[in-house]
C-alpha atoms as an extended CHARMM CRD file, in Angstrom:
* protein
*
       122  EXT
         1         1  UNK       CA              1.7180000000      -28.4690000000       64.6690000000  PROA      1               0.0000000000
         2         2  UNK       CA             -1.5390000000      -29.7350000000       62.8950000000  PROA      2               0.0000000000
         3         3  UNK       CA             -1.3160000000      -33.6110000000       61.7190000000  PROA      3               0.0000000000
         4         4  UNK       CA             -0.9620000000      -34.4060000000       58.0020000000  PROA      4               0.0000000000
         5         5  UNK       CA             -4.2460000000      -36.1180000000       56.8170000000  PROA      5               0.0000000000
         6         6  UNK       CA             -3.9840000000      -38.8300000000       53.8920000000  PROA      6               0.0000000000
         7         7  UNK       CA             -5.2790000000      -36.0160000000       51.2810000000  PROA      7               0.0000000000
         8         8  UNK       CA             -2.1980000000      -33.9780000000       52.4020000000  PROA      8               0.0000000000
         9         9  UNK       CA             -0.0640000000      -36.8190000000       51.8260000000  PROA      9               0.0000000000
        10        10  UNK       CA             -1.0890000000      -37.8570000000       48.3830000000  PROA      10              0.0000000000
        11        11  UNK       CA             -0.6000000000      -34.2060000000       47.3560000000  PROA      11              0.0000000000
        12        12  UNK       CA              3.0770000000      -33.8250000000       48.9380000000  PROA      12              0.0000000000
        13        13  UNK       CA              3.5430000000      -37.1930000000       46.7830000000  PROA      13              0.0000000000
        14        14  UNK       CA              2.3010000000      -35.0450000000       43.9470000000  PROA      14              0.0000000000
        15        15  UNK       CA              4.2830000000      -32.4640000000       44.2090000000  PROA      15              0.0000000000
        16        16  UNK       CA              7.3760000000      -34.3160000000       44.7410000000  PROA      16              0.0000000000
        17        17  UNK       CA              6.6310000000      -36.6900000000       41.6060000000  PROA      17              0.0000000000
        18        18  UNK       CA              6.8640000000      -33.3570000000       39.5770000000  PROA      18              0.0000000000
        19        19  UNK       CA              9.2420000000      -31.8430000000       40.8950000000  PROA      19              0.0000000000
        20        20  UNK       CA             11.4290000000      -34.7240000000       40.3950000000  PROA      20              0.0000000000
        21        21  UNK       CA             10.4230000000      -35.6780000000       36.9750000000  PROA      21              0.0000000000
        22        22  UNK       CA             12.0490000000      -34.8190000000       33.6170000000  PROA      22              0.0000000000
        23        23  UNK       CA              8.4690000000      -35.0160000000       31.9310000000  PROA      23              0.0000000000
        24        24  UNK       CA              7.0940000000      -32.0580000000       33.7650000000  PROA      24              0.0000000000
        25        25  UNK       CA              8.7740000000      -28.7930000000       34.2050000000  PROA      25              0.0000000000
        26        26  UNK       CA             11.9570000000      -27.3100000000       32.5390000000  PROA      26              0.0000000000
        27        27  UNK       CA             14.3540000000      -29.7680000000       32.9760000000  PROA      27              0.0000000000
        28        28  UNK       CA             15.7980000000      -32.0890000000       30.2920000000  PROA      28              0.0000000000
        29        29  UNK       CA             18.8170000000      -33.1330000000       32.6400000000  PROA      29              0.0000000000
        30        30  UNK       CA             18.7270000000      -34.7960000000       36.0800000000  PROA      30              0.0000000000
        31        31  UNK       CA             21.9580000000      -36.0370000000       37.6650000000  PROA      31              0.0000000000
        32        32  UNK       CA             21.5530000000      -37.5640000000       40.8290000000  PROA      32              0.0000000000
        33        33  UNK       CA             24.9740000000      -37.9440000000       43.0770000000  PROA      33              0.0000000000
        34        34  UNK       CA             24.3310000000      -40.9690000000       45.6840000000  PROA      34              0.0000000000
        35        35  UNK       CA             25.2170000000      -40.2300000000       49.1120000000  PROA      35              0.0000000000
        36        36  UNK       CA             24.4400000000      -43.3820000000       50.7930000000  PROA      36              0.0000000000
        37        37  UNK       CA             27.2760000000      -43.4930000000       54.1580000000  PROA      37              0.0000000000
        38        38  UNK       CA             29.7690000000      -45.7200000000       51.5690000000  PROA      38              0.0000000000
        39        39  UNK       CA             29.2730000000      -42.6190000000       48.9200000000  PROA      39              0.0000000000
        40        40  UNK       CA             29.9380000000      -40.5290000000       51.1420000000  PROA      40              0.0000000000
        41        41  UNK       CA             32.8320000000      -42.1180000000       52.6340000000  PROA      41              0.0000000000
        42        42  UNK       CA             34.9050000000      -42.6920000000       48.7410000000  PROA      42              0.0000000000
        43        43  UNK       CA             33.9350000000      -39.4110000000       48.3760000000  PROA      43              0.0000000000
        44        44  UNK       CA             30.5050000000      -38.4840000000       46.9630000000  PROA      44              0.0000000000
        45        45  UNK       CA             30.6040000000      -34.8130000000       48.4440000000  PROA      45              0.0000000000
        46        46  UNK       CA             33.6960000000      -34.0690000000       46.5480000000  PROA      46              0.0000000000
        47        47  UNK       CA             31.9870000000      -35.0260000000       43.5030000000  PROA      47              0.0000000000
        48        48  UNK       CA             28.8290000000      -33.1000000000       44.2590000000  PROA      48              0.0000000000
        49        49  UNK       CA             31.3120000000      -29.6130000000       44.8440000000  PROA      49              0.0000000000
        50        50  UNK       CA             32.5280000000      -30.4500000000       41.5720000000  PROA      50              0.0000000000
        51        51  UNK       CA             29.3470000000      -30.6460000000       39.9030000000  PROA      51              0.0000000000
        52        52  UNK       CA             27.8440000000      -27.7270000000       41.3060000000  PROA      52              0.0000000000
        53        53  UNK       CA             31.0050000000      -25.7670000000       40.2740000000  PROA      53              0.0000000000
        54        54  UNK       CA             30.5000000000      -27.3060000000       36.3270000000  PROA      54              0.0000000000
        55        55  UNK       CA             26.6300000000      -26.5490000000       36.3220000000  PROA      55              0.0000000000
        56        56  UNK       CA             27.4970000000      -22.7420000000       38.1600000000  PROA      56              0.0000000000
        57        57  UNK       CA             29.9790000000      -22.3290000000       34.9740000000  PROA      57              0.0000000000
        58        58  UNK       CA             27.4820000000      -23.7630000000       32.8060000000  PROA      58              0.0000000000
        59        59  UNK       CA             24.6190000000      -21.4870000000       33.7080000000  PROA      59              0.0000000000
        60        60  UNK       CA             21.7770000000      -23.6550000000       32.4850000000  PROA      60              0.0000000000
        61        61  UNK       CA             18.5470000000      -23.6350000000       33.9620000000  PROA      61              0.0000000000
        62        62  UNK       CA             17.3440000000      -26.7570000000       32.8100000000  PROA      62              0.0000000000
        63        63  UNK       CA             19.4080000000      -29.2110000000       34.3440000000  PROA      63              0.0000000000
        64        64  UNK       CA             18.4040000000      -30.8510000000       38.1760000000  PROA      64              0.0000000000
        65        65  UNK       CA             20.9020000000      -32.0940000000       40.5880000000  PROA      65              0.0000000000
        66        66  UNK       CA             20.1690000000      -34.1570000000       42.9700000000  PROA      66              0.0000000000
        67        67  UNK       CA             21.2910000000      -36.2730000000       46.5770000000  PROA      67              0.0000000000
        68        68  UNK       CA             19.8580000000      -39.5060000000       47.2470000000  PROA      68              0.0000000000
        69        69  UNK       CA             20.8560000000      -42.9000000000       48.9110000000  PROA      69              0.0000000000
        70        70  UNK       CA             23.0160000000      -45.8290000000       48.4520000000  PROA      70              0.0000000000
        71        71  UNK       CA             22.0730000000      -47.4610000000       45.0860000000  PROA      71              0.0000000000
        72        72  UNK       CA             23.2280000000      -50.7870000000       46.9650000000  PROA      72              0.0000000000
        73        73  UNK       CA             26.1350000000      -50.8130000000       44.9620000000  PROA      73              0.0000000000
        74        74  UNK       CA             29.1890000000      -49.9400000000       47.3360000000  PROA      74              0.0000000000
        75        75  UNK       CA             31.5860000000      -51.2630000000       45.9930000000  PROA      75              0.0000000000
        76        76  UNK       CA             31.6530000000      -49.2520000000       43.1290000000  PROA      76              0.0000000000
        77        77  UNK       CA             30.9840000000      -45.7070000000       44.9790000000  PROA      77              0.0000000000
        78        78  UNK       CA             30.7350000000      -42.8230000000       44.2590000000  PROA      78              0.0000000000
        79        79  UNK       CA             28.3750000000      -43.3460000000       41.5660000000  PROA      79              0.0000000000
        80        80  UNK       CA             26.4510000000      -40.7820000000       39.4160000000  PROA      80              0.0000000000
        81        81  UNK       CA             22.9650000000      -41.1580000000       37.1650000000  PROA      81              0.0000000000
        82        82  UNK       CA             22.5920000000      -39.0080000000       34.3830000000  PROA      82              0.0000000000
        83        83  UNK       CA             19.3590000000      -38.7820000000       33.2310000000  PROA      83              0.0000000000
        84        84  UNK       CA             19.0720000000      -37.0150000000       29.9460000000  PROA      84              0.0000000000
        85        85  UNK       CA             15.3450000000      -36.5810000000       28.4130000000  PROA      85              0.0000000000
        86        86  UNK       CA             14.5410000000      -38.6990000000       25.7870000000  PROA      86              0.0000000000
        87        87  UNK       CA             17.8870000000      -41.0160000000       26.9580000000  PROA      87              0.0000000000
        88        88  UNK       CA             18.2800000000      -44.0170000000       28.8130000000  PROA      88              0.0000000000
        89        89  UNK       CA             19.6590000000      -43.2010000000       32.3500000000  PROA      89              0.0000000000
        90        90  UNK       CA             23.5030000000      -44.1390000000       32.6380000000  PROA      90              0.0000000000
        91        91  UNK       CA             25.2690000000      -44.9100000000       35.8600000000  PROA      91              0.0000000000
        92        92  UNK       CA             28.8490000000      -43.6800000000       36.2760000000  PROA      92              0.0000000000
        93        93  UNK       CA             31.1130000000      -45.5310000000       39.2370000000  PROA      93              0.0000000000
        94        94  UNK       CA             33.8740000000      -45.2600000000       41.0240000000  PROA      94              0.0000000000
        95        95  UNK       CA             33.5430000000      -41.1530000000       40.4490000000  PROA      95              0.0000000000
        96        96  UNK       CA             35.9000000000      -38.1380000000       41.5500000000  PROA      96              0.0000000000
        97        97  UNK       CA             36.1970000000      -34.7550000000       40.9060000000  PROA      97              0.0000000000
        98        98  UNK       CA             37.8000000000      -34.7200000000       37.8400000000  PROA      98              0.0000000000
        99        99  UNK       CA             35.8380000000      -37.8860000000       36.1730000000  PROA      99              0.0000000000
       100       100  UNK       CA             32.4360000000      -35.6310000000       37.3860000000  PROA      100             0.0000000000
       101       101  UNK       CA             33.4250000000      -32.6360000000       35.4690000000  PROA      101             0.0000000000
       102       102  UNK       CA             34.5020000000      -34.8550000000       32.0800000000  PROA      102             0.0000000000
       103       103  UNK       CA             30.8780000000      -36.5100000000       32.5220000000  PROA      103             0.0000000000
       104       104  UNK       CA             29.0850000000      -33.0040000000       32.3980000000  PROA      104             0.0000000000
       105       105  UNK       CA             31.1900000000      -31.6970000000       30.4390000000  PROA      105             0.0000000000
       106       106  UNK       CA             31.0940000000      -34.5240000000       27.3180000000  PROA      106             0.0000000000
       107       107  UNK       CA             27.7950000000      -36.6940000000       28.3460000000  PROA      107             0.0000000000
       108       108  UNK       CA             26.0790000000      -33.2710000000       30.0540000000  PROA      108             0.0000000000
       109       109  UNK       CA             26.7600000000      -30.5790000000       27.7670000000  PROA      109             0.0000000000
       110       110  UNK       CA             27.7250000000      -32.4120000000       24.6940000000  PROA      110             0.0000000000
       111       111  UNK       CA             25.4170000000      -36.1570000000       24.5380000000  PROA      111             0.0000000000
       112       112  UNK       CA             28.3460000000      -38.1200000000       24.5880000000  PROA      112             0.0000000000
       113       113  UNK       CA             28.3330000000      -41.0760000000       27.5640000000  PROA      113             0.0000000000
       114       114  UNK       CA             31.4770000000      -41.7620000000       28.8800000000  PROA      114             0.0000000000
       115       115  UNK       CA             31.8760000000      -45.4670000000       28.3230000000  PROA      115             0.0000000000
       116       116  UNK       CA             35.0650000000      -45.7510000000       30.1120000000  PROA      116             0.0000000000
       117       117  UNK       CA             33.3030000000      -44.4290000000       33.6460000000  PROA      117             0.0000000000
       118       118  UNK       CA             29.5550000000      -46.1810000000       33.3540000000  PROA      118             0.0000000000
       119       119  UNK       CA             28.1740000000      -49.2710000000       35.2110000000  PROA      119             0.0000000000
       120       120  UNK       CA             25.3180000000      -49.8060000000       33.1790000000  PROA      120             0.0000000000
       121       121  UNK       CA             22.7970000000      -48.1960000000       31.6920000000  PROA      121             0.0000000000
       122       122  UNK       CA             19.4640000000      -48.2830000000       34.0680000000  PROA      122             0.0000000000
C-alpha cells in the first residue's frame, strides 16, 4: 500500500468538507445521530433504525444522515442535530424511537422544531 503524501491529505479533507456540507451538493437537511459509547448505550442505534425507516418512507434525496461521536453531553444521550439549510442547527436529547420519527416528521418534513425534545440550539 503506497503512503498518503500531504497533497493527498488536503484533498481527502476536501472531499470530506463537501461531502459533509449543506452549502455544496443537494442536500438542504443533515441530521447527525451521535454514537459516542454513552449514545450508544441509551440507545442511539435504535434511534438511527428509526430514522432510516422515516427518511426510506420519505423518499427524499436531499436529506444526509449521519454517525458521529459523543457531543460530550452524556447525560442527556441519545441526542440528535438537525441541520436544516438556511436554519440554525437544533440539538434534540434524551431521544428514542418514537421522539426520532415526531422530529422528522414535524421539524424534518414540516420546519417545525420540537421545543419540548431540544437542548439548545448550536
Amino acid at each position: 500500500m503506497a503512503k498518503l503524501t500531504i497533497d493527498d491529505l488536503k484533498r481527502i479533507k476536501e472531499d470530506t468538507a463537501k461531502s459533509t456540507s449543506l452549502r455544496e451538493g443537494a442536500a438542504t437537511v443533515k441530521i447527525t445521530v451521535h454514537m459516542g459509547t454513552c449514545g450508544i448505550a441509551a440507545g442511539a442505534r435504535e434511534v438511527m433504525n428509526a430514522l432510516m425507516e422515516e427518511l426510506a418512507e420519505a423518499d427524499r434525496s436531499d436529506i444526509r444522515v449521519v454517525a458521529s461521536g459523543c457531543m460530550g453531553m452524556c447525560s442527556s444521550e441519545p441526542n440528535v442535530t438537525v441541520e436544516i439549510q438556511d436554519s440554525e442547527p437544533i440539538v434534540y436529547q434524551k431521544m428514542e424511537s418514537n421522539r426520532m420519527r415526531q422530529v422528522f416528521k414535524r421539524h424534518v418534513l414540516l420546519g417545525e422544531v420540537q421545543s419540548d425534545f431540544a437542548l439548545g440550539k448550536m
